[in-house]
N, C-alpha and C positions, 0 to 999 in steps of 0.2 A: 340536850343538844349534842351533834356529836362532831367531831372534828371537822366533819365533809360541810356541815351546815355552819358552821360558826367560821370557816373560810369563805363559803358561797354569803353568808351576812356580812362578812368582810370586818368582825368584829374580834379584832387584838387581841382585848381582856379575854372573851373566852377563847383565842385559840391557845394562850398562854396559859388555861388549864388544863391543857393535855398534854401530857407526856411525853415526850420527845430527846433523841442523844445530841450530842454537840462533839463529833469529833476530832474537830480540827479549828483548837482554840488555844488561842497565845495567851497563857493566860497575866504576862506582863500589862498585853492593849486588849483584853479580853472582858477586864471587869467593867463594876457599873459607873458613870461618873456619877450619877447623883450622892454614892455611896463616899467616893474621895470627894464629894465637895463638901458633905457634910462630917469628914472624918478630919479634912485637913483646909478647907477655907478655897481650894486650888479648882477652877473650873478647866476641865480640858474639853476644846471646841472642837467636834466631828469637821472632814473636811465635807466641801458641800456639793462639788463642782470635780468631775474626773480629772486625776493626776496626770500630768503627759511623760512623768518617766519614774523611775525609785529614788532619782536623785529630791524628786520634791516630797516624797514619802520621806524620805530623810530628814529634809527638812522639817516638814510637820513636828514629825516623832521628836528633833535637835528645840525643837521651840517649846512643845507642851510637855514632851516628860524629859528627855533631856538629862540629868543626874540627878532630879528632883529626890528618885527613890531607891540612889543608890548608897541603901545601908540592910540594915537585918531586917531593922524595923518597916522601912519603904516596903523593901519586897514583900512581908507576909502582910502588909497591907493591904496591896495590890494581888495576892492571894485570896485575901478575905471578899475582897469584890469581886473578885469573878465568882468565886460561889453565891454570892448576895445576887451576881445578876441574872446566874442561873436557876438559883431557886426561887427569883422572878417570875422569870422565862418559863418556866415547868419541865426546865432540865430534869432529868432523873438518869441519865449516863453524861458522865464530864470527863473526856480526855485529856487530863491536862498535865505538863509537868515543868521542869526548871532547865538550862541547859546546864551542860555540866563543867563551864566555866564558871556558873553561880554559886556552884558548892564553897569555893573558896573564896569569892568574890562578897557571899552575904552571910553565909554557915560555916562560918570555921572551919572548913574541911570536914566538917563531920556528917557526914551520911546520913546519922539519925537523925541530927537537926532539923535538916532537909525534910524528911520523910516528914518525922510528928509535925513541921510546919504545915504541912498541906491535910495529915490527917486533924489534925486541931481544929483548922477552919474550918474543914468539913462538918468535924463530930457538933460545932459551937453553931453554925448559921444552918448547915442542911443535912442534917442527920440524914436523910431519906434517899439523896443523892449516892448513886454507885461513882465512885473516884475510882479514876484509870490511871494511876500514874505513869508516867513519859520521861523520857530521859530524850533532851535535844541535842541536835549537835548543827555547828555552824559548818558550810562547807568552807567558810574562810579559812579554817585554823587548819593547822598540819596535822597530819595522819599520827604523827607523835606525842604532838600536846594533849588530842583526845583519848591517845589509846590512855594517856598517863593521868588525865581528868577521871576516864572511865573507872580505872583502879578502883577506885573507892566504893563504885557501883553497884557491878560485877557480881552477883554471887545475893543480891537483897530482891527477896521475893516479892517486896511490894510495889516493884514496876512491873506496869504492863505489855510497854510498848517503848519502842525505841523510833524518833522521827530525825529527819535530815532538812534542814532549810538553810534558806538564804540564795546567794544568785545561781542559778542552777550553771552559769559557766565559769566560777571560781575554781576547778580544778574536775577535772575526768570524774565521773562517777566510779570509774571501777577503781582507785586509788581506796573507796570503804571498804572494799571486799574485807580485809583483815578484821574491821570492825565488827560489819554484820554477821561475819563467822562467829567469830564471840558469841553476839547478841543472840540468836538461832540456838548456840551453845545452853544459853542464858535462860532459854524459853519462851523471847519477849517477840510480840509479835513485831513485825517490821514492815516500815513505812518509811516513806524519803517523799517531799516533795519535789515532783516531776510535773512537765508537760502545763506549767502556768506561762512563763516565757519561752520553753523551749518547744521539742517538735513533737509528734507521735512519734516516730523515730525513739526520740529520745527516752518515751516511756517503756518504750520494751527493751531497748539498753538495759534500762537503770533496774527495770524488773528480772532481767538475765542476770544481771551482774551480782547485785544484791539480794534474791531470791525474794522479794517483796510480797508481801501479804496482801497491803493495802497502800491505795496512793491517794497524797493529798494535791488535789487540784486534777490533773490528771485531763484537762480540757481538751488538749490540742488532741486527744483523740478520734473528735471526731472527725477530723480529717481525710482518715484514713479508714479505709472497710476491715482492713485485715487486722489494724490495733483493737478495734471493735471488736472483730470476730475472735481473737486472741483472750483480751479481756474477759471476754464471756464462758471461753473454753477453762481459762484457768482460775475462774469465781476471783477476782481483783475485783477489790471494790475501789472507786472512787468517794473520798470525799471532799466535796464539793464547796465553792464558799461563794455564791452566785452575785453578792453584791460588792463584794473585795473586786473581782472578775471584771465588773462594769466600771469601777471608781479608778480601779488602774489600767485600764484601754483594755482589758486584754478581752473584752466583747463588748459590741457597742451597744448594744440597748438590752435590758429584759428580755424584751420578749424574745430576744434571737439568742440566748443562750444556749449553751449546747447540751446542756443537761437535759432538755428535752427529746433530743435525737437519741442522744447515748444511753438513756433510760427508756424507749420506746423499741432501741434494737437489742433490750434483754441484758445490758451493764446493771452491774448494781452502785447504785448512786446512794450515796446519801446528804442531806442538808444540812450546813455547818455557818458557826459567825465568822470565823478568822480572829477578827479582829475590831471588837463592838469600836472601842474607843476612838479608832478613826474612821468605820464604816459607818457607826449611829445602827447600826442594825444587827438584830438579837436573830436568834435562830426564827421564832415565829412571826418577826420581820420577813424575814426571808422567806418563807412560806407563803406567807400575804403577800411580799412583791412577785412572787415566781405566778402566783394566783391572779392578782390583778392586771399583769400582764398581757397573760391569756398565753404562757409559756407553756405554764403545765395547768391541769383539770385538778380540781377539789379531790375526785376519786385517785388521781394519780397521786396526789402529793402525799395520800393518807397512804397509800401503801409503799410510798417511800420512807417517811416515817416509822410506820410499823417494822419494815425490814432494820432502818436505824437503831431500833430499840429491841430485835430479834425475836420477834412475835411473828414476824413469816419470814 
């Protein structure tokens, strides 16, 4: 069976044997729950019903994880389940990393910590899995506290990739420049999420400013013809988290999502979870809802996929 039929059969289990990356995954709300309930007694309930702002996303997040997993041992828990629910999934690229107020928060300050945490769970649940490590940064914190989080960073070759979240209007995007000069310095590739609340506007901002590789979420471009035609001139990928996107308003049904337009005028798109533990949906979730839909075609998704995992 091959990918294209085991979507058109609408059958889960096998499209969860194929191959696929996940690059824009928390992996705090990324893991599996059945894996924390059988690790720690604790069920965390997906929500079911779209959120009408972040303030009840807060909530959620304030009710089910909350400080539950705030120690060494929580965190590389909740480490250990996202690779459990990727190597579910048939993840085989995982972007994932810690932000880097966690260094001190769960790792003693110490950078290796941090690292062998993430390659540990790896090397123990999914040997087979390619790990991308991430370095996050909140736009809440000041330009000071991260450049002095980063320190410790700086200079360890086993990150991949350096991302930027949280409210895209907590302060100027170009306030990172100092940042992303480093990280560029560093060799890591560079991503900020843009364009899930704010404009098309704002994606080429944030891609001028911070010389961006890749964006997560990155929706609101279709908007606009020239963010498109932009996009496409300077190979920016999107990726994409289609059922995050529906559950927090920010498009109203499947099938109208915009991953369809933006993928059909030559963007490169790729399929991602966000955030399994409150979307309930795994990457191959998401493939099956973009499919059932009638968003995107069997043939489309498979060669969004393949591009995901750099096979075309």
């Amino acid at each position: 069976m091959t990918f294209i039929e085991a979507l058109e059969s609408e059958n889960i289990d096998q499209i969860r044997t194929f191959p696929k990356a996940d690059l824009h995954n928390h992996f705090v709300l990324g893991g599996s729950r059945e894996y924390i309930l059988e690790k720690t007694g604790y069920e965390i309930k997906p929500i079911s019903e779209p959120l009408k702002s972040m303030s009840e996303m807060d909530a959620w997040s304030g009710k089910y994880i909350g400080d539950r997993f705030n120690s060494s041992e929580g965190r590389k828990l909740l480490i250990e389940a996202t690779f459990y629910q990727a190597k579910k999934d048939g993840v085989t690229i995982l972007e994932i990393g810690e932000d880097v107020w966690g260094l001190g928060a769960f790792f003693n300050n110490d950078i290796e910590e941090l690292i062998n945490a993430f390659k540990d769970a790896k090397d123990r649940i999914a040997p087979e899995i390619e790990l991308r490590l991430q370095i996050g940064l909140s736009r809440h914190c000041s330009i000071d506290y991260l450049l002095d989080c980063l320190s410790h960073f700086w200079g360890h070759k086993e990150f991949y990739s350096i991302d930027l979240y949280g409210d895209e209007l907590a302060q100027p995007i170009e306030n990172f420049i100092p940042i992303y000069e480093i990280a560029a310095e560093n060799g890591l590739l560079l991503k900020a999420h843009v364009g899930e609340w704010g404009t098309a506007k704002d994606i080429i901002t944030a891609i001028n400013a911070l010389h961006l590789n890749e964006v997560q979420h990155g929706i609101a471009a279709v908007h606009d013809e020239n963010v498109i035609d932009y996009l496409k001139e300077h190979k920016i990928r999107l990726n994409i988290t289609p059922s995050s996107n529906v559950l927090l308003g920010r498009v109203p049904y499947m099938a109208q999502h915009p991953i369809a337009k933006l993928h059909r005028s030559g963007v490169d798109v790729t399929i991602n979870s966000d955030d399994v533990l409150i979307f309930d949906s795994d990457v191959s979730s998401e493939y099956l809802r973009l499919y059932q839909s009638g968003c995107l075609t069997a043939e489309e998704l498979d060669e969004i996929r393949l591009k995901g995992l750099g096979k075309i």
